[in-house]
SERO-4910 file (N, C-alpha, C, O; in steps of 0.05 Angstrom, whole numbers):
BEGIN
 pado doro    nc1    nc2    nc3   cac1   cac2   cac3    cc1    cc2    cc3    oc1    oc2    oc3
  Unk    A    331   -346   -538    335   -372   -527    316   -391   -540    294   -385   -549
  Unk    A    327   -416   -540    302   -446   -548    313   -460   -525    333   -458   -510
  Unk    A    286   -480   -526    287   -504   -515    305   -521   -532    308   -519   -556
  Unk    A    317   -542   -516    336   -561   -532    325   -590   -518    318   -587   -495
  Unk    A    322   -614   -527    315   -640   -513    331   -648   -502    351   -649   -517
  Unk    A    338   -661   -471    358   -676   -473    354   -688   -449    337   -680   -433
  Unk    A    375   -712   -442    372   -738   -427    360   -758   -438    349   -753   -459
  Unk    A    359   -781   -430    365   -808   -437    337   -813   -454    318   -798   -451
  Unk    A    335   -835   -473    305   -843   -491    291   -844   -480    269   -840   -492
  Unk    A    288   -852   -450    258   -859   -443    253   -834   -423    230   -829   -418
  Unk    A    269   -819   -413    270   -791   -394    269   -764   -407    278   -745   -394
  Unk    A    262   -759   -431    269   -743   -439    261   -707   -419    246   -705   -399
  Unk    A    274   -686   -431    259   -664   -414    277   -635   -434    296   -636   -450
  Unk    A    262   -614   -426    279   -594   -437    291   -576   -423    287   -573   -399
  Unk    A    307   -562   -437    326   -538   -423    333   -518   -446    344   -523   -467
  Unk    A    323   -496   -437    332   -471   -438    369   -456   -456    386   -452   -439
  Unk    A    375   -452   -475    390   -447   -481    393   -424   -501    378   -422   -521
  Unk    A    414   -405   -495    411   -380   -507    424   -389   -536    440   -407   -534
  Unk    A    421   -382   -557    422   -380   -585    449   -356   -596    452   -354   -621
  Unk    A    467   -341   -577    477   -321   -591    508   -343   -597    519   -357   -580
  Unk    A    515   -339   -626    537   -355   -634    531   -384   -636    548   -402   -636
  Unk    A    500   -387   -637    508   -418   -644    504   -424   -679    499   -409   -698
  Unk    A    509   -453   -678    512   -462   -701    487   -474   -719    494   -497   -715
  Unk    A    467   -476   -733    447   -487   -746    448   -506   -769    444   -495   -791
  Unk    A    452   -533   -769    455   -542   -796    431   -563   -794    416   -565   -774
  Unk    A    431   -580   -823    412   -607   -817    412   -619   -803    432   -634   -801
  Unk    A    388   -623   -781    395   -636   -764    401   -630   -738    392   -643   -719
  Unk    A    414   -615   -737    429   -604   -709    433   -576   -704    436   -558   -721
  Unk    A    433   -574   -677    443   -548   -671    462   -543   -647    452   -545   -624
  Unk    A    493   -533   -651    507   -523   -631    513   -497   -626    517   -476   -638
  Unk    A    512   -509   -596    506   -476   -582    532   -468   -564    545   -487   -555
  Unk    A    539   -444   -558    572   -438   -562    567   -446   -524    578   -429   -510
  Unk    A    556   -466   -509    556   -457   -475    559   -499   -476    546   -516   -489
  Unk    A    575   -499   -462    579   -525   -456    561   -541   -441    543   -533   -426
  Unk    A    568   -578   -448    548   -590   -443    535   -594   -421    511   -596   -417
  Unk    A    558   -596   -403    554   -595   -367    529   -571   -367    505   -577   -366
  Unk    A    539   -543   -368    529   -524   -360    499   -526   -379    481   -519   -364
  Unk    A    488   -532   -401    465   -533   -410    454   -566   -395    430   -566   -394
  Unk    A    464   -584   -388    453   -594   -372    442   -594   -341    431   -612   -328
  Unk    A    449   -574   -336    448   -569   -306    432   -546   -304    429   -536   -281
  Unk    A    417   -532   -328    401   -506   -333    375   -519   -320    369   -543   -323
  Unk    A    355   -495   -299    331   -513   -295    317   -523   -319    321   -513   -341
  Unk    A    295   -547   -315    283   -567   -333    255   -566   -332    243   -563   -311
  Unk    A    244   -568   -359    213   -576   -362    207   -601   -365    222   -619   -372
  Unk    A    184   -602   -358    184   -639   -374    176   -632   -398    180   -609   -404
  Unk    A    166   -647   -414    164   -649   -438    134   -633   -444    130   -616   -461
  Unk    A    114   -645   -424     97   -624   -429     85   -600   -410     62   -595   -405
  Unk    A    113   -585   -400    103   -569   -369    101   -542   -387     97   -542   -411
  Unk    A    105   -514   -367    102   -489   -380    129   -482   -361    134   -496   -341
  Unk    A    145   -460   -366    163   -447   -347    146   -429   -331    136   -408   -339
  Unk    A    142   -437   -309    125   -413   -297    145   -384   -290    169   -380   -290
  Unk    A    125   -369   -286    141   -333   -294    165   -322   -272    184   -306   -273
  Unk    A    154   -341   -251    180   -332   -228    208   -352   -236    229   -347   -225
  Unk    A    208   -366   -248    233   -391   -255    248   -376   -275    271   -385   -276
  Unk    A    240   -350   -295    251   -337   -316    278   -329   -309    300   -338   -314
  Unk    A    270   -307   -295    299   -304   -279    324   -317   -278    346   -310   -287
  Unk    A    316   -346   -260    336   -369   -257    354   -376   -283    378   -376   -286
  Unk    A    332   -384   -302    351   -378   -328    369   -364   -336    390   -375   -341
  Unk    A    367   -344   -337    382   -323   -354    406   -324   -327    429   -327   -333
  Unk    A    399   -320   -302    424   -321   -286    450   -352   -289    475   -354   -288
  Unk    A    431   -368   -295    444   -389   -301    464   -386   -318    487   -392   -312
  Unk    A    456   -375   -344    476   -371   -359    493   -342   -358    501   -328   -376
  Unk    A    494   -339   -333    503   -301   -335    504   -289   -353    524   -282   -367
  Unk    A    473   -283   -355    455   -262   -372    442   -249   -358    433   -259   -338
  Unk    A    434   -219   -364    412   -203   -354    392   -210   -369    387   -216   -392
  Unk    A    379   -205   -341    342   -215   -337    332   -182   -337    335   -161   -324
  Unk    A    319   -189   -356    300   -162   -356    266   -161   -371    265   -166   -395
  Unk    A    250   -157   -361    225   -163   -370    223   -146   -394    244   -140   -405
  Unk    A    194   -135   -406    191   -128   -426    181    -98   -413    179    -95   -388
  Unk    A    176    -80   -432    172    -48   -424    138    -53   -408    129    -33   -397
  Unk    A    121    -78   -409     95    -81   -410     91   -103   -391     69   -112   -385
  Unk    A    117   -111   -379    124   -129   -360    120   -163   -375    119   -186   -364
  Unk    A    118   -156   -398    121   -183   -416    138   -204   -414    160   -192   -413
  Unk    A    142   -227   -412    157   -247   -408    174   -250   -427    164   -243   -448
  Unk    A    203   -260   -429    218   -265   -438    218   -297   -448    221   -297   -472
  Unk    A    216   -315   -440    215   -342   -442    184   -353   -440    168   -347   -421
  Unk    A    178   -372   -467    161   -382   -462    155   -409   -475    167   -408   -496
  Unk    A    141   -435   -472    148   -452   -489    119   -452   -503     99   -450   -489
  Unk    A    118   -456   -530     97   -448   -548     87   -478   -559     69   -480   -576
***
């Protein structure tokens, strides 16, 4: 998954979006899960962290399994 920016110039915020089948060119990137549904994924602001219990929510969002790491390592993080 990446973060993607989106909402209006002066609101900006991010969301969460899985990467399998998307597209990468100059410039842009499309991702095979529609716009509605990546807009409605929970949101960071621009400079928050996903805290560790919200992980989950994600991946259910996009009906995906959630599963931690063998070390209980996090899956999502914004760097």
């Amino acid at each position: 998954m990446t973060t993607v920016q989106i909402g209006m110039p002066t609101q900006h915020r991010l969301v969460f979006v899985p990467l399998n089948d998307a597209t990468v060119g100059p410039g842009y990137l499309k991702v095979a899960y529609d716009r509605a549904l990546v807009r409605d994924c929970p949101a960071l602001g621009m400079d928050d962290i996903l805290p560790a219990e919200d992980e989950e929510a994600v991946f259910q969002h996009y009906s995906l399994t959630y599963q931690k790491g063998a070390g209980g390592e996090r899956q999502l993080a914004r760097r």
